[in-house]
DRENTOR-783802 format. One line per field, with one value per residue: chain; residue number from 1; x, y, z of N, C-alpha, C in turn. Coordinates in steps of 0.2 Angstrom, whole numbers, plus 5000, padded with zeros to 4 digits. Layout:
kette	(A|...)
nr	(NUM|...)
n.u	(X|...)
n.v	(Y|...)
n.w	(Z|...)
ca.u	(X|...)
ca.v	(Y|...)
ca.w	(Z|...)
c.u	(X|...)
c.v	(Y|...)
c.w	(Z|...)
This chain:
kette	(A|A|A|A|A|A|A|A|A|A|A|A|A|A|A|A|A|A|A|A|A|A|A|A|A|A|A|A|A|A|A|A|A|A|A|A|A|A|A|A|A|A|A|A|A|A|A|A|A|A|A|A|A|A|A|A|A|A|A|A|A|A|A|A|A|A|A|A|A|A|A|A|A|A|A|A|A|A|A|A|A|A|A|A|A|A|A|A|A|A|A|A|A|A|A|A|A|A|A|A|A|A|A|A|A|A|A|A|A|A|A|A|A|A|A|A|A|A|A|A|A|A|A|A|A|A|A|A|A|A|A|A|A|A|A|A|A|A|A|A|A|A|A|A|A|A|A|A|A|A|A|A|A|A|A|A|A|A|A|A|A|A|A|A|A|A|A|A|A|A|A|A|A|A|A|A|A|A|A|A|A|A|A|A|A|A|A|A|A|A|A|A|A|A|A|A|A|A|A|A|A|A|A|A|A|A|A|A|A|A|A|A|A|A|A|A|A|A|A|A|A|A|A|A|A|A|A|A|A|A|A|A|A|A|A|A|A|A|A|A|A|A|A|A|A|A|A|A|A|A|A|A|A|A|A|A|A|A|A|A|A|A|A|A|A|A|A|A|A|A|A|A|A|A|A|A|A|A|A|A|A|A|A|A|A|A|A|A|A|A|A|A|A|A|A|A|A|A|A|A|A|A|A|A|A|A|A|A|A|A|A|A)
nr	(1|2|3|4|5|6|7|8|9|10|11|12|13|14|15|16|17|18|19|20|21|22|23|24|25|26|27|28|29|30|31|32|33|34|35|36|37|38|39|40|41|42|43|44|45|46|47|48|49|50|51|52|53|54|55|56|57|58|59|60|61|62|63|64|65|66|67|68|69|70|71|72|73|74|75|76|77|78|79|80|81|82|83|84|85|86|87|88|89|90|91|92|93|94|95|96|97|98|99|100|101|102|103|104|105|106|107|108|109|110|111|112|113|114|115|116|117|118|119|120|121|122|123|124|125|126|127|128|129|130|131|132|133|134|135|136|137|138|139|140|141|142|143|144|145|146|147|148|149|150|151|152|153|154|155|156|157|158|159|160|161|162|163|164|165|166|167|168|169|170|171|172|173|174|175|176|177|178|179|180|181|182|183|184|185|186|187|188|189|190|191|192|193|194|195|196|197|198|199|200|201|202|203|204|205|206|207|208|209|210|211|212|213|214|215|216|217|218|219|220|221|222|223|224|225|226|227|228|229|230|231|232|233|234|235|236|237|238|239|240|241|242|243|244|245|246|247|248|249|250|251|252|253|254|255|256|257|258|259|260|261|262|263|264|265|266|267|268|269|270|271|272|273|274|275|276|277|278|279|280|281|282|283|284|285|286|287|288|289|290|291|292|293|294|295|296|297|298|299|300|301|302|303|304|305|306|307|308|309|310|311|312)
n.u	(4739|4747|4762|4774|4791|4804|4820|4821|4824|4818|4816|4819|4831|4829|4838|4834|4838|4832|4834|4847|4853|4845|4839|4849|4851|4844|4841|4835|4835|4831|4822|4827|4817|4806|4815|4818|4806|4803|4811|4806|4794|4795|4803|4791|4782|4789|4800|4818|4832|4842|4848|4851|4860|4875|4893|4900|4909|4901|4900|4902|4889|4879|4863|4866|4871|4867|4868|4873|4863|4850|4853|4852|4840|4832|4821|4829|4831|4833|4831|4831|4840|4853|4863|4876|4886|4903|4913|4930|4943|4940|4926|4923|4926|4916|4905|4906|4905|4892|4887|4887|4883|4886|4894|4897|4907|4912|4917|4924|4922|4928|4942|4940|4928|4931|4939|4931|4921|4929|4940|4949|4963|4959|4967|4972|4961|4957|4966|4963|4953|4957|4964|4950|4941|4948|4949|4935|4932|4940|4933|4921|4909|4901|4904|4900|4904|4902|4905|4904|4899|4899|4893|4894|4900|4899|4909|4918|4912|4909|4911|4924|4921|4930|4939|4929|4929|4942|4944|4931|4937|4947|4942|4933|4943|4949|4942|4929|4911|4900|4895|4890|4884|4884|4875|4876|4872|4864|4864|4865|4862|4852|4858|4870|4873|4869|4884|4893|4889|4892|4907|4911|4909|4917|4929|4928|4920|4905|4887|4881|4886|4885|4876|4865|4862|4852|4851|4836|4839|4837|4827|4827|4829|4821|4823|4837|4838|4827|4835|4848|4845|4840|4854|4856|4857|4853|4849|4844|4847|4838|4827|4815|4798|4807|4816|4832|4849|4864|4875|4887|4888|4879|4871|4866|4849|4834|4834|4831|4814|4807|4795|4790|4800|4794|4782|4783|4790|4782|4771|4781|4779|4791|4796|4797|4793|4789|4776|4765|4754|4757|4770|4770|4759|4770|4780|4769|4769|4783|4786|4776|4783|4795|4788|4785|4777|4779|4791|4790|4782|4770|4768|4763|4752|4745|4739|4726|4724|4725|4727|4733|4747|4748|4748|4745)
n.v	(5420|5411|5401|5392|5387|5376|5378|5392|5406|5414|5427|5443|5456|5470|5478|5497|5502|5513|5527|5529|5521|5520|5532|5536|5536|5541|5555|5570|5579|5575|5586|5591|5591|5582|5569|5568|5568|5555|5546|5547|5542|5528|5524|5525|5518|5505|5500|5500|5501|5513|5517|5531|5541|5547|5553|5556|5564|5578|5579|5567|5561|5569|5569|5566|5579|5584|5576|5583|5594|5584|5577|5583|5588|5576|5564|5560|5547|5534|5520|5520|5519|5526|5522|5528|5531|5532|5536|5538|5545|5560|5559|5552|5561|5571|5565|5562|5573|5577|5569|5557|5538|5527|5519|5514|5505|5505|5491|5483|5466|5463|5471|5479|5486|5492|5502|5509|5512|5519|5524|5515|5502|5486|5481|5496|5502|5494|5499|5512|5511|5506|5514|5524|5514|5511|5523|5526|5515|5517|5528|5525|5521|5509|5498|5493|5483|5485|5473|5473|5467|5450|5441|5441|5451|5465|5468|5458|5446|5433|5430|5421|5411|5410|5422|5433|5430|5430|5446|5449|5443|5452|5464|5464|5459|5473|5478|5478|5476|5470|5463|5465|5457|5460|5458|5463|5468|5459|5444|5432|5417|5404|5392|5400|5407|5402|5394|5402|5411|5398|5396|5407|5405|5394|5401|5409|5421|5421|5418|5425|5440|5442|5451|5453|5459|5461|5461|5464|5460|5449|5444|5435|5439|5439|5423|5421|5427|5420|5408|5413|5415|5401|5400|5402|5419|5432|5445|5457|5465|5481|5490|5500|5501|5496|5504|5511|5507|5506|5521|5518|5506|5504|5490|5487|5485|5490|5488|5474|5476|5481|5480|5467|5459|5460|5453|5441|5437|5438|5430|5418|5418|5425|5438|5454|5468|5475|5487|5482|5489|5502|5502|5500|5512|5523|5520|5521|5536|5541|5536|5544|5557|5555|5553|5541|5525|5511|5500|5490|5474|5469|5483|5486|5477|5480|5494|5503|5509|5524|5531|5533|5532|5526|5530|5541)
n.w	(4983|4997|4995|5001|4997|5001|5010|5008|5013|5026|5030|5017|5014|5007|4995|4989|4974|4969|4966|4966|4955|4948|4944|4938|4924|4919|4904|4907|4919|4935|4947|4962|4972|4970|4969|4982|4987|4981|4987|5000|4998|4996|5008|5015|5010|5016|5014|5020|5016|5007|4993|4989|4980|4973|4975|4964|4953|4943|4929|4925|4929|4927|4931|4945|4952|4962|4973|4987|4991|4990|4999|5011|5012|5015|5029|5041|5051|5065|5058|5045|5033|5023|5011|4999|4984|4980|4970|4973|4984|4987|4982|4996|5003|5003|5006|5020|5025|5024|5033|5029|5034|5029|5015|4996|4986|4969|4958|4945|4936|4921|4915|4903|4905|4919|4913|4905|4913|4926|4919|4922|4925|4934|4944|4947|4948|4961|4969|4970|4976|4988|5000|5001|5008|5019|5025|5027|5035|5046|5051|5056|5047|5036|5024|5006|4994|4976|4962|4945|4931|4932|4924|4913|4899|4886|4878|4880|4883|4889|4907|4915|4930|4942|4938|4941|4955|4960|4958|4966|4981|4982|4983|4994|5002|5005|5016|5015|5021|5013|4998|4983|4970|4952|4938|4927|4912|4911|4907|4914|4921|4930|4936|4932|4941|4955|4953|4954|4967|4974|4974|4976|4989|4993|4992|5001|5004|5012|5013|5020|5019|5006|4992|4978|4961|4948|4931|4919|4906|4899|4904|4915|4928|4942|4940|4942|4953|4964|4962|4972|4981|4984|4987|4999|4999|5007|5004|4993|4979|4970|4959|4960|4951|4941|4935|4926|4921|4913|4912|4907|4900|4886|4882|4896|4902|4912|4929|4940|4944|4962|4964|4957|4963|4975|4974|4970|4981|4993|4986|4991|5004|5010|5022|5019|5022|5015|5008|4997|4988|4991|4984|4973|4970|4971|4963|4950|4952|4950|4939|4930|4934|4926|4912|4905|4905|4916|4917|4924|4926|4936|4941|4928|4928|4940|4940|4935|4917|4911|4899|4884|4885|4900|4910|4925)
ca.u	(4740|4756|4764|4781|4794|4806|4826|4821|4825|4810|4815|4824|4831|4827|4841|4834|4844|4828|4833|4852|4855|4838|4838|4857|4854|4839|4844|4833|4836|4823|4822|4826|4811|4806|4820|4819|4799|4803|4814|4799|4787|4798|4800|4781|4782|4791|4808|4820|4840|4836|4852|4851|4864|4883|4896|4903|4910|4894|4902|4901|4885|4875|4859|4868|4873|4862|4870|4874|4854|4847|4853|4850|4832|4830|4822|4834|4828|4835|4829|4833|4849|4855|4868|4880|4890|4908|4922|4938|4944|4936|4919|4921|4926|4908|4901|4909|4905|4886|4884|4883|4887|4886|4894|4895|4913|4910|4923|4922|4927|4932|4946|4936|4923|4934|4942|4927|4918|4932|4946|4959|4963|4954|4970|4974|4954|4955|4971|4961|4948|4959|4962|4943|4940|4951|4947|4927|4932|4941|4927|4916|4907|4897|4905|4899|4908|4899|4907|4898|4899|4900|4890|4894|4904|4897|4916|4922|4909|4907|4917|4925|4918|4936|4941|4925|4931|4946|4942|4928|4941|4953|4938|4932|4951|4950|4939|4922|4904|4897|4900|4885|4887|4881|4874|4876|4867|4855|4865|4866|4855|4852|4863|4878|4873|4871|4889|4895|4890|4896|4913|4913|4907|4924|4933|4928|4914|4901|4881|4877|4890|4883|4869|4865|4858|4851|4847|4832|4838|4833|4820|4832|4831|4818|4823|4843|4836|4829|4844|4852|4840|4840|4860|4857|4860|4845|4851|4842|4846|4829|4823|4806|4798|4810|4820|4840|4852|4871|4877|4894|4887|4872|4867|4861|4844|4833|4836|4824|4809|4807|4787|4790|4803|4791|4776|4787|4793|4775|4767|4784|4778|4795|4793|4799|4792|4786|4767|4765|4750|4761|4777|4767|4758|4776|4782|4767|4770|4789|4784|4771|4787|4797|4785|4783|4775|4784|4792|4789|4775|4770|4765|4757|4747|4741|4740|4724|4727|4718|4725|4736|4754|4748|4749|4739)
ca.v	(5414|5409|5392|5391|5384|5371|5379|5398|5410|5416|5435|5446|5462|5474|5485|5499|5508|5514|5535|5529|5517|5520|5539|5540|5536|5550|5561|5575|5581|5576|5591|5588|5589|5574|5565|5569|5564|5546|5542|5548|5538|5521|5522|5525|5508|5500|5502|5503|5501|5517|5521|5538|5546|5546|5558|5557|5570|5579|5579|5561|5559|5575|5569|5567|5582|5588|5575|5586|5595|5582|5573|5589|5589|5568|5563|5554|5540|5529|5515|5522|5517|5529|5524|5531|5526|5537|5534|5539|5549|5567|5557|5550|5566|5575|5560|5562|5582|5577|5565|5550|5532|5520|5520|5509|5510|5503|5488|5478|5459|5463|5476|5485|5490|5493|5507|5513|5517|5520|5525|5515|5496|5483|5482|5502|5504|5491|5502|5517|5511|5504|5520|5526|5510|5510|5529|5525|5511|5522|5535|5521|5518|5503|5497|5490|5484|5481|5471|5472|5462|5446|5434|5444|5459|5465|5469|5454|5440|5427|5431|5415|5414|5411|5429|5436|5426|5434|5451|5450|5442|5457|5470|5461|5458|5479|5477|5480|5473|5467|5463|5465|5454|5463|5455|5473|5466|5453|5439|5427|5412|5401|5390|5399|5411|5395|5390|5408|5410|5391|5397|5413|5404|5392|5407|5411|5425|5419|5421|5431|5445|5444|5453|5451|5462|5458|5467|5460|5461|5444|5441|5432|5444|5433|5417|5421|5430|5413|5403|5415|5413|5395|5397|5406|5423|5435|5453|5458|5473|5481|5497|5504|5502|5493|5512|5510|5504|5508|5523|5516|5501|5499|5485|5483|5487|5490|5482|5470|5479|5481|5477|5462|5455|5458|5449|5432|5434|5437|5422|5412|5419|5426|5444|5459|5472|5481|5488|5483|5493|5509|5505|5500|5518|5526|5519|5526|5542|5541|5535|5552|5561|5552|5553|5536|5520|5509|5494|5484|5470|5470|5488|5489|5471|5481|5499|5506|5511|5530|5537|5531|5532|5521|5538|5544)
ca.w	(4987|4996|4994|5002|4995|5006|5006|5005|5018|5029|5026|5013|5013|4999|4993|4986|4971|4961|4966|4962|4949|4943|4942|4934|4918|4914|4901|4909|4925|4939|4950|4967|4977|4966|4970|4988|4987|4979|4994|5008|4998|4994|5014|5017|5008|5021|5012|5025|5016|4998|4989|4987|4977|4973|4975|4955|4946|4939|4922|4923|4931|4927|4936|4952|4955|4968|4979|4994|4992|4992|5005|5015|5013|5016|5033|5044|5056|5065|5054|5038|5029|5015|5007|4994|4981|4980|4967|4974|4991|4985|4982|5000|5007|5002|5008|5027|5026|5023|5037|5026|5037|5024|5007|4991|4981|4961|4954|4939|4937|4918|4910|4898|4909|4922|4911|4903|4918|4930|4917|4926|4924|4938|4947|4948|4953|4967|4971|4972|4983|4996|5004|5004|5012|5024|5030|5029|5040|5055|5052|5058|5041|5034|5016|5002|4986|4970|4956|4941|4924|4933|4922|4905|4896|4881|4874|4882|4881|4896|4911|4918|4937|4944|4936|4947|4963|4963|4960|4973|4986|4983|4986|5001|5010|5006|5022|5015|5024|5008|4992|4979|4960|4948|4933|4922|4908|4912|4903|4918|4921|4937|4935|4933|4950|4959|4954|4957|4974|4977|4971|4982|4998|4993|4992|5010|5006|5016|5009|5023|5016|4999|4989|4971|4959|4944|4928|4916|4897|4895|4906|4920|4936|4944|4939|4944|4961|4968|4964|4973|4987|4985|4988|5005|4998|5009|5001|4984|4976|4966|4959|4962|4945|4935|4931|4927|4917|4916|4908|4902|4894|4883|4883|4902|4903|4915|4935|4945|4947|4967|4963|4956|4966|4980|4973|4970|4988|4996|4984|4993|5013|5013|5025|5016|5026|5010|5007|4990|4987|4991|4982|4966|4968|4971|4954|4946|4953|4946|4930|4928|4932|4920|4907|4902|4909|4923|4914|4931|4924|4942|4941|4922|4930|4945|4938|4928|4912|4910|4894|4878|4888|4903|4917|4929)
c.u	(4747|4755|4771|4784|4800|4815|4825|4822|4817|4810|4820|4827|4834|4832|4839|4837|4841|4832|4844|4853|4848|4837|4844|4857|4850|4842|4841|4833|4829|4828|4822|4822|4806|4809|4820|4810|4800|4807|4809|4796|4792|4798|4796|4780|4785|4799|4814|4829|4839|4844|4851|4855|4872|4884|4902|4904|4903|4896|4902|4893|4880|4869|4860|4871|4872|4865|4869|4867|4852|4849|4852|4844|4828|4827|4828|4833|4833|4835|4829|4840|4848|4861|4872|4885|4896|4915|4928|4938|4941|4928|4917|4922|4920|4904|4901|4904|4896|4883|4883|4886|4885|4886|4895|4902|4910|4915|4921|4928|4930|4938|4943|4929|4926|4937|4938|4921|4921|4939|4950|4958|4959|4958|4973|4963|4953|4959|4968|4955|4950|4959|4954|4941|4944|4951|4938|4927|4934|4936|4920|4909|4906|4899|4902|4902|4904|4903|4905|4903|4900|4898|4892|4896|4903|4902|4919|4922|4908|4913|4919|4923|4926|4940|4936|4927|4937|4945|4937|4931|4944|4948|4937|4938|4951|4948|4933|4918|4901|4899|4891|4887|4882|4879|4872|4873|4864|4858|4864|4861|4857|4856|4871|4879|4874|4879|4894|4896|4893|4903|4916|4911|4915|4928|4933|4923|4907|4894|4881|4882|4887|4876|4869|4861|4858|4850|4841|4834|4837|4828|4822|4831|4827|4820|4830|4841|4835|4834|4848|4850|4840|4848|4861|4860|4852|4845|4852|4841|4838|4828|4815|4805|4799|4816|4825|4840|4860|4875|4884|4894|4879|4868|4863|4854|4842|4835|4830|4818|4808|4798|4788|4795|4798|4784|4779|4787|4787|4771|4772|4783|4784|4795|4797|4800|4787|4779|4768|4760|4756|4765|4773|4766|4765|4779|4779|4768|4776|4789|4781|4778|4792|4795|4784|4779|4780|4786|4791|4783|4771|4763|4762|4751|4741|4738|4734|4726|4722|4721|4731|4744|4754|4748|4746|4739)
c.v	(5413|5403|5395|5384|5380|5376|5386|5401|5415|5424|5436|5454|5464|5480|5489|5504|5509|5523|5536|5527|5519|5526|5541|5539|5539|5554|5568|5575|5581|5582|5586|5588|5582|5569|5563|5563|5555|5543|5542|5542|5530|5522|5522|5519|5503|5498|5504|5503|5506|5518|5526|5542|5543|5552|5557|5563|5574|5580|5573|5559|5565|5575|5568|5572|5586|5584|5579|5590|5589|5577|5577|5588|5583|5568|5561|5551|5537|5520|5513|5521|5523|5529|5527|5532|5532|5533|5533|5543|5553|5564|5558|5558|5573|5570|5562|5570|5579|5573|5558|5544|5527|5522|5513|5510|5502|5499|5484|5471|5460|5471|5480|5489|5493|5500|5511|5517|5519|5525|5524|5503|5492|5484|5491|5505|5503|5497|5508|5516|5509|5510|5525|5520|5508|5518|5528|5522|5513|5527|5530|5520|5511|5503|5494|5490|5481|5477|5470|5466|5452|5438|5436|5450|5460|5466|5462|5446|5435|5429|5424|5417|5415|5420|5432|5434|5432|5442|5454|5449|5448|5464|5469|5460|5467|5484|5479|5476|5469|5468|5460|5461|5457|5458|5461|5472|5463|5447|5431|5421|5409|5397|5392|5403|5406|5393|5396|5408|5406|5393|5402|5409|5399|5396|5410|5418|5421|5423|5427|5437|5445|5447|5452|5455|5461|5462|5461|5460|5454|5440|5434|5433|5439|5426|5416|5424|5422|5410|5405|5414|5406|5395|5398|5412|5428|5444|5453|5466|5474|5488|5496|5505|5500|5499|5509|5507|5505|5512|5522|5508|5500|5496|5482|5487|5487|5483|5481|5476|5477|5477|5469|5457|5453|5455|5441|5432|5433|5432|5417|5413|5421|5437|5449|5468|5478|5478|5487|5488|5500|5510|5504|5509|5523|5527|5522|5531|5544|5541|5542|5556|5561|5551|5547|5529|5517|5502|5489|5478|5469|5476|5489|5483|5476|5490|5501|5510|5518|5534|5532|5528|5527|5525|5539|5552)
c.w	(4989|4997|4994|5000|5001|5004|5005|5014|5022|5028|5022|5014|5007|4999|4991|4980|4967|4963|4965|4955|4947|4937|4937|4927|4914|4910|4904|4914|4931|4945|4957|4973|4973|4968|4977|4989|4986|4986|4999|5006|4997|5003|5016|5016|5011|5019|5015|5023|5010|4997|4987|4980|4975|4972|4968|4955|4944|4930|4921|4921|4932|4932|4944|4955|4958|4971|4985|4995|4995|4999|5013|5017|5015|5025|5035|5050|5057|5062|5049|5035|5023|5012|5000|4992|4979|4977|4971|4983|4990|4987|4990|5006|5009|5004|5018|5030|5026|5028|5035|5030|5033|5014|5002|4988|4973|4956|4945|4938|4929|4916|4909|4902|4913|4918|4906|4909|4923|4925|4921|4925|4931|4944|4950|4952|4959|4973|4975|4977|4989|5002|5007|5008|5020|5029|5032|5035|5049|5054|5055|5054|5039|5026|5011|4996|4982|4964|4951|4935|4927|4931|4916|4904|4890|4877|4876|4884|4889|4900|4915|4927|4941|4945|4944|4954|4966|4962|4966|4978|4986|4987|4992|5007|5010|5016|5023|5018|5021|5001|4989|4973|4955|4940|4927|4916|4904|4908|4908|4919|4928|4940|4937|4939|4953|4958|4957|4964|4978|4977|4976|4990|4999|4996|5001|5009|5007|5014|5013|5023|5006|4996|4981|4968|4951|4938|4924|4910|4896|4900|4913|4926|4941|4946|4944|4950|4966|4968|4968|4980|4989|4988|4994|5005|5004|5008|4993|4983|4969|4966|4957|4954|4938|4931|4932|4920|4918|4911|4902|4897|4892|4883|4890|4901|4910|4921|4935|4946|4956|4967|4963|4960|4973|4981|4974|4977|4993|4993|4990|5001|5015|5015|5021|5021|5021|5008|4999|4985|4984|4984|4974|4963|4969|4965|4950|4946|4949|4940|4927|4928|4928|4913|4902|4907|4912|4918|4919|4927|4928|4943|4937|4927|4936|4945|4933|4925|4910|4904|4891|4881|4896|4910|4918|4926)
């Protein structure tokens, strides 16, 4: 049943980063016609922004290193977005070379993350993206900047929102399009997003520039997504499934499930565009090839159960 709520946005658009963020933290290598497969079907489901991949190091990021395959063998529509997320100049330069018109570069609002998963401080990271940034944009590129740790750092405890403010401002004067907040693992609550965004709209980053992405480790994703909606945010990042985490830190677990965000938004009448039926059967399919059930709750809820493990 829907029941609209008063104060919410009449559409949303759904980032997908279940075949990035979702796929990067597999210990076993999904094969890329698999890979290739989960994009088709997440767009058959009405999926139309899919983060594909990143052009990493493959030492870093072993599962990624089919990038330039698979990007090879992906439809390409007009109505399809594929972005992709590229460290440094090098990244971006195999990015160019493959046709890619929309990338993602990857900062962090504390230190120590910042230098465990970039090895360089925040300010020598920001340094290193200016230039990709500023060549994506004469190549006529669409940018995004992620920020992560924004509510919480497992070495570093609460991140004050100010701290966040201004490292998002620095990213965004780089002359990115978006600017994602990452909640890398799931500590955040409603509340302190609602102050968050209130802070960044100060600052002069404007909702309709902002997306948000949430992780679940405490069962938040949800909760912290409305508030984010309630602030005028209308770009929600979501893996298909519930798949992901963040190789360099631990403790985030799995993102938003794309299912379950898409059920909250169809009970509230807000348009998505997305076949739930499908994306539901997508995630099982992924699950089967990842060998485990789908941690969406979403997809166990709507999903018969045919043997011990929960898989078709």
């Amino acid at each position: 049943m829907r029941a609209p709520l008063d104060g919410l946005p009449e559409s949303v658009t759904i980032y997908e980063v279940g075949p990035r963020d979702g796929l990067q933290n597999e210990k076993a290598i999904v094969p890329v016609a698999d890979k290739a497969e989960f994009v088709v079907r997440l767009a058959r489901a009405g999926l139309r922004t899919i983060e594909t991949t990143s052009f990493v190091h493959p030492k870093w990021v072993p599962q990624l290193a089919d990038a330039e395959e698979l990007l090879d063998v992906l439809p390409r529509r007009p109505d399809l977005r594929y972005p992709v997320l590229v460290p440094n100049e090098r990244g971006l330069s195999r990015a160019l070379d493959n046709g890619v018109t929309e990338i993602a570069v990857f900062g962090s609002a504390t230190e120590t993350f910042a230098r465990r998963n970039l090895n360089r401080t925040v300010d020598e990271s920001i340094a290193m993206f200016a230039p990709v940034v500023e060549r994506a944009r004469a190549e006529g590129l669409w940018v995004r900047a992620y920020v992560s740790m924004v509510c919480g750092d497992p070495w570093e405890g609460d991140v004050p929102i100010a701290q966040v403010v201004s490292v998002a401002k620095r990213l965004m004067d780089l002359g990115c399009s978006q600017l994602s907040l990452g909640d890398t693992i799931g500590v955040g609550t409603p509340g302190h997003v609602t102050a968050l965004i209130g802070a960044l709209v100060d600052a002069g980053i404007g909702t309709d520039r902002l997306a948000v992405h949430f992780h679940d480790t405490y069962g938040q994703a949800l909760a912290n997504t409305l508030a984010a909606l309630r602030a005028g945010v209308t770009t929600v990042d979501a893996s298909a499934g519930g798949i992901g985490g963040c190789p360099y830190a631990e403790s985030a677990t799995g993102n938003l499930a794309t299912e379950d965000l898409v059920w909250m938004l169809d009970g509230l009448g807000i348009a998505t565009g997305v076949d739930l039926a499908e994306l539901t059967a997508t995630s099982r399919w992924m699950a089967g090839r990842l060998g485990r059930p789908s941690p969406s709750r979403v997809v166990q809820a709507l999903s018969p159960v045919t043997g011990p493990s929960g898989l078709d």
